[in-house]
C-alpha positions as CSV (number, residue, x, y, z in Angstrom):
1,X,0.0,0.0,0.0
2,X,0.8,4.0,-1.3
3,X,1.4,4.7,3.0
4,X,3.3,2.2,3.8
5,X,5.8,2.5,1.7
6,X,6.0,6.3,1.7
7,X,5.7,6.1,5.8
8,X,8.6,3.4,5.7
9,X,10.8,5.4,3.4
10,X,10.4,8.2,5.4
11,X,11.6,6.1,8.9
12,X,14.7,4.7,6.7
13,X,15.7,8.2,5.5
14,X,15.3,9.7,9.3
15,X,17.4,6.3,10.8
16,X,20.4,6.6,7.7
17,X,20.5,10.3,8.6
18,X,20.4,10.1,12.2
19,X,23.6,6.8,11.6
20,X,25.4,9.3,9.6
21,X,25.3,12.7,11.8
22,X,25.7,10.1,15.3
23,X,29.6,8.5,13.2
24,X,30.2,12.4,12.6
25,X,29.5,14.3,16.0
26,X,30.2,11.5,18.8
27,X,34.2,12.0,18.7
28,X,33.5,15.5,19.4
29,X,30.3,15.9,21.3
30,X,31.1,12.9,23.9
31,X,30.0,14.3,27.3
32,X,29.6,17.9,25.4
33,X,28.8,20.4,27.7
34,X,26.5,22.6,26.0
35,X,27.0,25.8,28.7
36,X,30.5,25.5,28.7
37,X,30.7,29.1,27.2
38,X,31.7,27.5,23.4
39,X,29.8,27.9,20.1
40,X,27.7,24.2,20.6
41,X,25.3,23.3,18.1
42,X,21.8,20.9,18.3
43,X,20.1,18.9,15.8
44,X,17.5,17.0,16.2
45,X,15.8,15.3,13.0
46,X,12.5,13.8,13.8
47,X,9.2,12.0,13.1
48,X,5.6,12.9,13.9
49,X,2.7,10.9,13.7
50,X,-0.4,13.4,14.2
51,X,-3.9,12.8,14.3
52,X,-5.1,15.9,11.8
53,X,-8.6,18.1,11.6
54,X,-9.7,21.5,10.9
55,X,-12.0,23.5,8.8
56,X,-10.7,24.6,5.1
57,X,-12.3,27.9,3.8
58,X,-12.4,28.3,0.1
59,X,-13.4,31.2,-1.7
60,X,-13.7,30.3,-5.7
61,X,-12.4,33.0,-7.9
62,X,-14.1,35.9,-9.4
63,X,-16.9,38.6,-8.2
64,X,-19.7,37.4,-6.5
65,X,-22.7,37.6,-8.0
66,X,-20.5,37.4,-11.5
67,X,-22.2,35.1,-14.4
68,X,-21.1,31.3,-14.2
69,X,-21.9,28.5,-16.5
70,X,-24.5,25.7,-15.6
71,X,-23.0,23.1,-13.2
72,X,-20.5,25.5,-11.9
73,X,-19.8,27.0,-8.6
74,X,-20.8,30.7,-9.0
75,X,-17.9,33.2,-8.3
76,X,-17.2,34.2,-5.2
77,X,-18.7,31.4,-3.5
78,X,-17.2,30.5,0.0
79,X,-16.7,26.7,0.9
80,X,-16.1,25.9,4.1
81,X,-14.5,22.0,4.3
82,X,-14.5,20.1,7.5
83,X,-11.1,17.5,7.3
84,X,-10.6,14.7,9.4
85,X,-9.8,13.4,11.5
86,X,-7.0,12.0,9.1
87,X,-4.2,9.7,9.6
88,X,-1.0,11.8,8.8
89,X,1.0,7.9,7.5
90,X,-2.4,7.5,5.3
91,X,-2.8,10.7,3.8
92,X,1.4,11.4,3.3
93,X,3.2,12.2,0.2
94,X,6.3,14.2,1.5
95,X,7.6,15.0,4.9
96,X,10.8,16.9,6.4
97,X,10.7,17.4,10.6
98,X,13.8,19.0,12.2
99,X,15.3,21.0,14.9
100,X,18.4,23.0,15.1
101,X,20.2,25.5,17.7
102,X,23.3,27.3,18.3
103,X,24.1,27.8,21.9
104,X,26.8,30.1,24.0
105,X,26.4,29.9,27.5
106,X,23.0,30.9,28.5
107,X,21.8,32.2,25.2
108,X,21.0,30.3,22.4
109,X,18.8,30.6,19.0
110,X,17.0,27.9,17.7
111,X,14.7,26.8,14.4
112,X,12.1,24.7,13.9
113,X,10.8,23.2,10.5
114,X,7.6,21.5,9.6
115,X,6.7,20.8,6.1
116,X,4.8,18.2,4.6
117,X,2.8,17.2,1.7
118,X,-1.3,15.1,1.9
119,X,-3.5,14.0,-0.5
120,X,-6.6,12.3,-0.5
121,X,-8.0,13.0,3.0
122,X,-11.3,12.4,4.2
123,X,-13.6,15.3,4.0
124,X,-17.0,17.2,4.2
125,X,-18.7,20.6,2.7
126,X,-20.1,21.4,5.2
127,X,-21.3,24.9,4.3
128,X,-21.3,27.2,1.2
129,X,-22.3,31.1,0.6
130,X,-22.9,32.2,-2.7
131,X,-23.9,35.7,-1.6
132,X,-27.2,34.8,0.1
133,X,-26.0,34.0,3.6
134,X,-24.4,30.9,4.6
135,X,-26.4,27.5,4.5
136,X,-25.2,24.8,6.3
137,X,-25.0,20.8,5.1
138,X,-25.2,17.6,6.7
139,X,-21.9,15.7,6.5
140,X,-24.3,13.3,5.1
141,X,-24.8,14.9,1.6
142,X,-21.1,13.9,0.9
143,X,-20.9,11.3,-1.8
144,X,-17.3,11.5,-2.1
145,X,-15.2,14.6,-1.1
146,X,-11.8,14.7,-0.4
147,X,-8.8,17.3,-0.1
148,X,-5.1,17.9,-0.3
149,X,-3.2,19.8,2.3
150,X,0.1,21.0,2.3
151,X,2.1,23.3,4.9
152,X,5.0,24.9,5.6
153,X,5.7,25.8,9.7
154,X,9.3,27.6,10.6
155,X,9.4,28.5,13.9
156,X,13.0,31.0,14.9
157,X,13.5,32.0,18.1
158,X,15.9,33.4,20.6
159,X,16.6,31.7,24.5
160,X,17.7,32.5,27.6
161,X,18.3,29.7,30.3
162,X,16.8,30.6,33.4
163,X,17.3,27.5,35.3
164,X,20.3,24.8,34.4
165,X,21.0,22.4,37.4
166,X,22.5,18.8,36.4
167,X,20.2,18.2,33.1
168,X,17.2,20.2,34.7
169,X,16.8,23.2,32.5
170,X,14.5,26.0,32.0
171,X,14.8,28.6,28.9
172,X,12.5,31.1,28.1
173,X,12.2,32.0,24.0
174,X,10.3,34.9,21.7
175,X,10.5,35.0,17.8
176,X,8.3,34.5,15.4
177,X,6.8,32.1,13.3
178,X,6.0,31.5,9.5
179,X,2.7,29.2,8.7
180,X,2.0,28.3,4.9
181,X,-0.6,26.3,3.3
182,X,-2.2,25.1,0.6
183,X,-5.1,23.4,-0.1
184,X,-7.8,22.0,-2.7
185,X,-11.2,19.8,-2.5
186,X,-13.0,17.9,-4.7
187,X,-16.2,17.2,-3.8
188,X,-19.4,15.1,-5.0
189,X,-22.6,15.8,-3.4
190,X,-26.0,13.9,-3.2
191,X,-27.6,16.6,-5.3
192,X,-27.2,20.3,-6.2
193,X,-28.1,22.7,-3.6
194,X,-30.2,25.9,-5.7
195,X,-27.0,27.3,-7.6
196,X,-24.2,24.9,-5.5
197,X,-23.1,22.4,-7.6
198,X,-23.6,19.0,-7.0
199,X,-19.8,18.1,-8.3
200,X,-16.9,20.5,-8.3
201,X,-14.0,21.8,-7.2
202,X,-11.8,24.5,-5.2
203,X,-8.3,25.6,-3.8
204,X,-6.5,28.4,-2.2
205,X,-3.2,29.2,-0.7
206,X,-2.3,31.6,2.2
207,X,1.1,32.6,4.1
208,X,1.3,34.4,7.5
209,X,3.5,35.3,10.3
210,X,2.9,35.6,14.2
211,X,5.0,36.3,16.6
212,X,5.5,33.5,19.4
213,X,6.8,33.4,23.2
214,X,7.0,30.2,25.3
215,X,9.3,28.0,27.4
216,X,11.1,24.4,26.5
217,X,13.8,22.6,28.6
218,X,14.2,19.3,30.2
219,X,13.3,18.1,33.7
220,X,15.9,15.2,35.4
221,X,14.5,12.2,37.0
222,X,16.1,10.5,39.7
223,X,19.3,11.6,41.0
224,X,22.3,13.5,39.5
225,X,23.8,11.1,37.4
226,X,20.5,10.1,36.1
227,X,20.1,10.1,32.4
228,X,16.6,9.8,32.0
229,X,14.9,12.9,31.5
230,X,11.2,14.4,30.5
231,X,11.5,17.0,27.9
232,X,8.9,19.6,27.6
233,X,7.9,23.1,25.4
234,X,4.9,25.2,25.4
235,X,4.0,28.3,23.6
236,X,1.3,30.2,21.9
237,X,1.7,33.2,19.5
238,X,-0.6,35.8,17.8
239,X,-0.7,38.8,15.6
240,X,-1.3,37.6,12.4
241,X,-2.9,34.0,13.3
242,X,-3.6,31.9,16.3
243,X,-1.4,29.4,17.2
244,X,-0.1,27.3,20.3
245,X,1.4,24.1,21.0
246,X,2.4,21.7,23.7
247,X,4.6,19.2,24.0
248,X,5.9,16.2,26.7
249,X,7.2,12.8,26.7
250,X,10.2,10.9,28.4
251,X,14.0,10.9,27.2
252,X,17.5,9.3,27.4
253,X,20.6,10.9,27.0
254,X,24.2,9.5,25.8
255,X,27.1,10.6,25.4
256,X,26.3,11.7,22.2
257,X,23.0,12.9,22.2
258,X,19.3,12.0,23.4
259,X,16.5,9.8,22.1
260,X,13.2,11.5,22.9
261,X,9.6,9.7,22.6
262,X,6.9,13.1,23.7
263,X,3.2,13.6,22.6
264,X,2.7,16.8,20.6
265,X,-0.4,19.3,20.2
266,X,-0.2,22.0,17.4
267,X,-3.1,24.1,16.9
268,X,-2.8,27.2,14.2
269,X,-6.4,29.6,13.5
270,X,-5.5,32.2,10.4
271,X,-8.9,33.7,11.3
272,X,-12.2,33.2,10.4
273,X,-12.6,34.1,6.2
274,X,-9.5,32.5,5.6
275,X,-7.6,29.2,4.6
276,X,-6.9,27.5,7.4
277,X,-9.1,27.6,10.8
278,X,-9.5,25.6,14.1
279,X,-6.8,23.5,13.1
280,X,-5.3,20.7,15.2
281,X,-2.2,18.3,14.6
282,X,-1.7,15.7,17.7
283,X,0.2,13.1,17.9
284,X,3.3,11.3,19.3
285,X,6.6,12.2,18.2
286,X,10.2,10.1,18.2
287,X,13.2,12.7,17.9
288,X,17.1,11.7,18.3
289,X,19.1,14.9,19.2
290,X,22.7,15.3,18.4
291,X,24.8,18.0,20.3
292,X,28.6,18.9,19.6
């Protein structure tokens, strides 16, 4: 099957990667310490496997109220697409998840990168407005509707740590962060619904920035020479759309680096009228972290 191979390269490309960087970095990160007051870099490649919903908002081109041919969706018409919930291995075409930061002491600045590539996931018109007011339908009407997604997150940030005591850390961050989608549907109805199509199709594309503020860092368990760990991060941003995210899980760390397994929870709103809105991705993550 389509996900099983793409979800299997994926895992391959993440292990080879993760085989390479670990022969390059652990003659020269063994028991790094990253406050030492040197230049010391992080990278952590990882995978995600997230539960997705949301609500798509189309808006098809042209006036509203302009002239359209029979059987098509009148210009201007909104279309508002309930997706999921989807599984992300399922749905996947392309994926690339990864972490880097540069550190000095107590400062550091760090990136974050989310993109992937979806096709074919379930979904539902659930309403349309072709300049009369909105009309809701029931998810029921849906013959055969389904939509592609693909996104773009990149998170950069500046730290401070606050707190560093064995591997117990606190660092506060601000930056900003860059959300990008596109979309389409395809959708087949039961019927038309007065000048809504029973068959058509819509897309739309969107790019906005919001400025973030949070706090990540690790807390030890056990005593001090414990290497088991719980990494965590939480932060929300706003300005030009919603978004927060939490994340949590346990973690073991080598000489070279750390294996993490956490549960993440992203939710992004650009606002209601456009692309993307109520939007969730949750789901457990598996990162390995190399620091020199």
């Amino acid at each position: 099957m389509k996900w099983r191979w793409t979800g299997l390269r994926m895992f391959l490309a993440v292990v080879s990667l993760a085989g390479l960087l670990c022969s390059l970095v652990t003659a020269a990160s063994a028991d790094t310490n990253m406050y030492d007051g040197q230049w010391r870099f992080t990278f952590v490649p990882y995978l995600w496997f997230p539960t997705i919903n949301g609500t798509l908002n189309f808006t098809t081109p042209g006036p509203r109220g302009g002239a359209n041919l029979p059987g098509q969706t009148p210009p201007g018409t909104n279309v508002g697409v309930t997706l999921g919930p989807n599984s992300y291995l399922t749905n996947l075409n392309f994926a690339f998840l990864g972490y880097f930061e540069v550190r000095k002491s107590n400062w550091s600045v760090f990136a974050d990168l989310i993109t992937m590539s979806l096709s074919s996931q379930t979904s539902e018109v659930t309403t349309f407005d072709i300049g009369q007011g909105r009309v809701n339908l029931d998810p029921s009407v849906n013959t055969s509707t389904s939509s592609s997604f693909s996104t773009t997150l990149a998170t950069l940030a500046g730290s401070y740590t606050v707190l560093h005591q064995n591997n117990t850390t606190l660092d506060v961050f601000a930056g900003a962060q860059l959300a990008s989608a596109n979309a389409g549907v395809s959708w087949t109805l039961t019927g038309p619904r007065g000048m809504f199509p029973q068959s058509g199709t819509a897309s739309g594309s969107q790019q906005v920035i919001a400025g973030i503020g949070g706090i990540k860092g690790n807390i030890q368990l056990g005593g001090a020479d414990s290497r088991w760990f719980i990494p965590y991060l939480f932060d929300v941003g706003g300005g030009g759309f919603t978004t927060y995210q939490a994340m949590a899980g346990i973690a073991y760390a080598f000489s070279w680096g750390d294996v993490a397994l956490t549960y993440r929870h992203l939710y992004i709103d650009m606002g209601s009228g456009n692309l993307v809105q109520n939007f969730t991705m949750s789901g457990p993550m598996l990162g390995v972290g190399f620091h020199w």
